[in-house]
C-alpha positions, 0 to 999 in steps of 0.5 A: 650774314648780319652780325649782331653781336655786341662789340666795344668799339675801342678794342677794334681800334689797337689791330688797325693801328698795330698793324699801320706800324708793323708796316711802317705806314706810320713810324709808331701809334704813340702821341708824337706821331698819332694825334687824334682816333675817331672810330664811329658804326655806320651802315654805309661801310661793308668791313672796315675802313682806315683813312690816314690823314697827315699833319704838317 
């Protein structure tokens, strides 16, 4: 089933990222440990897909 309803992509963001905490894949989601979000829709993604990139 096609979901159309409209969504604020920012708002999907937080569960994800909590959840990467709770854990402890990451130590926390503040700016000293998460540098940089992209979020974007695409069609070539069923669900929902995190990747985690370290930084040295």
């Amino acid at each position: 089933m096609i979901d159309r309803r409209k969504r604020d992509i920012g708002n999907l963001e937080k569960a994800p990222t909590d959840l990467l905490v709770e854990h402890k894949v990451i130590e926390s989601d503040d700016n000293t440990i998460v540098r940089a979000i992209a979020l974007g829709w695409s069609k070539a993604v069923t669900g929902a897909r995190v990747q985690i990139i370290p930084v040295s």
